[in-house]
C-alpha positions as CSV (number, residue, x, y, z in Angstrom):
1,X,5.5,19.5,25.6
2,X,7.2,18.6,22.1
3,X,9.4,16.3,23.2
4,X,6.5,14.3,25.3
5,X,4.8,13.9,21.4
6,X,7.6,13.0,19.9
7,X,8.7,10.4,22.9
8,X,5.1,8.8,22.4
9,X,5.1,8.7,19.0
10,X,8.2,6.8,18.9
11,X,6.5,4.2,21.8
12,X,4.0,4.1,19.6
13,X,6.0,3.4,16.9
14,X,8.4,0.9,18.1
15,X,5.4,-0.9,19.9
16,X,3.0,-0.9,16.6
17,X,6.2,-2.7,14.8
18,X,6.8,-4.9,17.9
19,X,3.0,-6.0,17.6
20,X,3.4,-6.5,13.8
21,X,6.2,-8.4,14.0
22,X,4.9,-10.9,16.6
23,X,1.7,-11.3,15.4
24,X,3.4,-12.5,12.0
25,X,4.9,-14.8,14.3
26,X,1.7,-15.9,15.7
27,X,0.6,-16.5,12.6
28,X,2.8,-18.9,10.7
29,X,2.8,-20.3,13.9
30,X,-0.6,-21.5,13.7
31,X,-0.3,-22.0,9.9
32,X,2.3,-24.7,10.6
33,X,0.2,-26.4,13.4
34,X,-3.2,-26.2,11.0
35,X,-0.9,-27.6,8.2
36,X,0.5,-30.2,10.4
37,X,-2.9,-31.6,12.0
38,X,-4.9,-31.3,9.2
39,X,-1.9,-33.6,7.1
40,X,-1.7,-36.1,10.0
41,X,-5.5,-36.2,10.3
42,X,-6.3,-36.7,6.5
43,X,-3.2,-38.2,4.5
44,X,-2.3,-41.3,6.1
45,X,-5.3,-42.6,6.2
46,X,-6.9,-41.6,2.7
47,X,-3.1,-42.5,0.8
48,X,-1.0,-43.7,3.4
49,X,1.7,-41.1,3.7
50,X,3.4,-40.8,6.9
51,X,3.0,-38.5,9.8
52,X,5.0,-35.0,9.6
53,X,6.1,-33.2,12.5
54,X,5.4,-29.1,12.9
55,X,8.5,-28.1,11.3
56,X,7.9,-30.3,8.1
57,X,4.6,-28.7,8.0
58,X,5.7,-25.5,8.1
59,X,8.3,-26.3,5.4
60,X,5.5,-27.7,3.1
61,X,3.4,-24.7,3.7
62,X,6.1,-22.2,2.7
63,X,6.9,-24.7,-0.4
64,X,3.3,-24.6,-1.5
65,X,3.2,-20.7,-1.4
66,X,6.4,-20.4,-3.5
67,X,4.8,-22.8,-5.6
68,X,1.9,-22.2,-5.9
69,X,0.6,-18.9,-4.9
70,X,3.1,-16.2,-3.5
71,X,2.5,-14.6,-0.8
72,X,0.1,-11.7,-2.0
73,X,1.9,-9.1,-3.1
74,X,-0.5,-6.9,-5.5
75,X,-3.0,-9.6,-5.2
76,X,-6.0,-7.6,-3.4
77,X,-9.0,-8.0,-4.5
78,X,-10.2,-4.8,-5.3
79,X,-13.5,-3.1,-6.2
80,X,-16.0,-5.4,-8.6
81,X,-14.2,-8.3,-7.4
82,X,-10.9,-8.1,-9.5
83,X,-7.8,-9.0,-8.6
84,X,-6.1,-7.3,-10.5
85,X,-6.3,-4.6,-13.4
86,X,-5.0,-5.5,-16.7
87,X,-2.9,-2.7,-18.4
88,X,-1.8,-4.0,-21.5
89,X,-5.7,-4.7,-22.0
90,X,-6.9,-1.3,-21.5
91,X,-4.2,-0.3,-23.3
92,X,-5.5,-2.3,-26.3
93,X,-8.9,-1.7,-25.6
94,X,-8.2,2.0,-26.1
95,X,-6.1,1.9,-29.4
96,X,-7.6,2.5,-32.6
97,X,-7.6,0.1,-35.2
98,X,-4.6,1.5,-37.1
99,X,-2.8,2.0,-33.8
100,X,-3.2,-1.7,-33.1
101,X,-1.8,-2.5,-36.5
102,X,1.1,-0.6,-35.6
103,X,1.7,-2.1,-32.6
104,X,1.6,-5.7,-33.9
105,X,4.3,-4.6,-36.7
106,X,6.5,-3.4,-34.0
107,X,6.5,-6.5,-32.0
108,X,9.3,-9.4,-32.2
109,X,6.5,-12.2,-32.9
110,X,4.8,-10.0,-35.6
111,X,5.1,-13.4,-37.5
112,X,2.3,-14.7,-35.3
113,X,0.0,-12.1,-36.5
114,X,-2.7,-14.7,-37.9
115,X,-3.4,-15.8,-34.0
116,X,-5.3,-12.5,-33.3
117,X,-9.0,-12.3,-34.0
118,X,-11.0,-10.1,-36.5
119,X,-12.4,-8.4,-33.5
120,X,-9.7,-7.6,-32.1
121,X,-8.0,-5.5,-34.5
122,X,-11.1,-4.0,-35.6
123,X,-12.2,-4.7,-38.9
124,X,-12.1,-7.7,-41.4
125,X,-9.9,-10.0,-42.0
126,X,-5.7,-10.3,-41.4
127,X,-3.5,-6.9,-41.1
128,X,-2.9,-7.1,-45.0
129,X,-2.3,-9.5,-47.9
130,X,1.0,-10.7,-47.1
131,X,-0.4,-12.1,-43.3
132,X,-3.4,-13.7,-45.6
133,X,-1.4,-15.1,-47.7
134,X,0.5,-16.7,-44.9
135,X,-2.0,-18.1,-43.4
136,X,-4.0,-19.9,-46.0
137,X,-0.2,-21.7,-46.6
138,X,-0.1,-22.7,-43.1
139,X,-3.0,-23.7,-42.8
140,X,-2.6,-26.3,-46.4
């Protein structure tokens, strides 16, 4: 009896990647022939580029994604509609004011200090006199 599980779930196995993998065929497949019609319908006749074949189109598709958007690794949208969480936000969001002081000291473009907002670190003004002083120079 164990061995008839284990025989099944390995045909179910091997057949679950087997669907996978050719439905992921499947689908660039019809990417490239949506890419490719929808380029020969539209672009030569609104700019006058030429015709591409289904391979082209494919290749264009693929370029785009490297591009231009990736191909969705930790990009799900998740719940309240973000796509993604923002550590280093929280992270800040959670510091107190003299922990965010120290934080900006630490950091290799502590010189840029002057760009953050009052709100940000929680009270009035630039970390300390030295970062005023700075500033009102720059900004002469």
């Amino acid at each position: 009896m164990k061995t008839t599980i284990s025989k099944m779930a390995l045909f179910v196995h091997k057949t679950g990647k087997l669907v996978f993998i050719s439905g992921g065929l499947m689908f660039a497949a019809a990417i490239g022939a949506v890419v490719m019609l929808l380029w020969n319908w539209l672009l030569p006749d609104i700019f006058g580029f030429a015709a591409i074949n289904y391979w082209q189109a494919l290749g264009l598709f693929v370029l785009a994604r490297i591009l231009f958007g990736g191909f969705g690794h930790g990009r799900r949208i998740g719940a309240g509609g973000n796509f993604h969480k923002n550590l280093i936000r929280d992270k800040w969001m959670k510091m107190t004011p003299e922990e965010r002081k120290e934080f900006i000291h630490k950091r290799p473009w502590e010189h840029h200090r002057h760009l953050f907002a009052e709100s940000d670190l929680g009270g009035k003004g630039n970390f300390d006199s030295q970062s005023n002083d700075r500033s009102t120079k720059e900004n002469e």
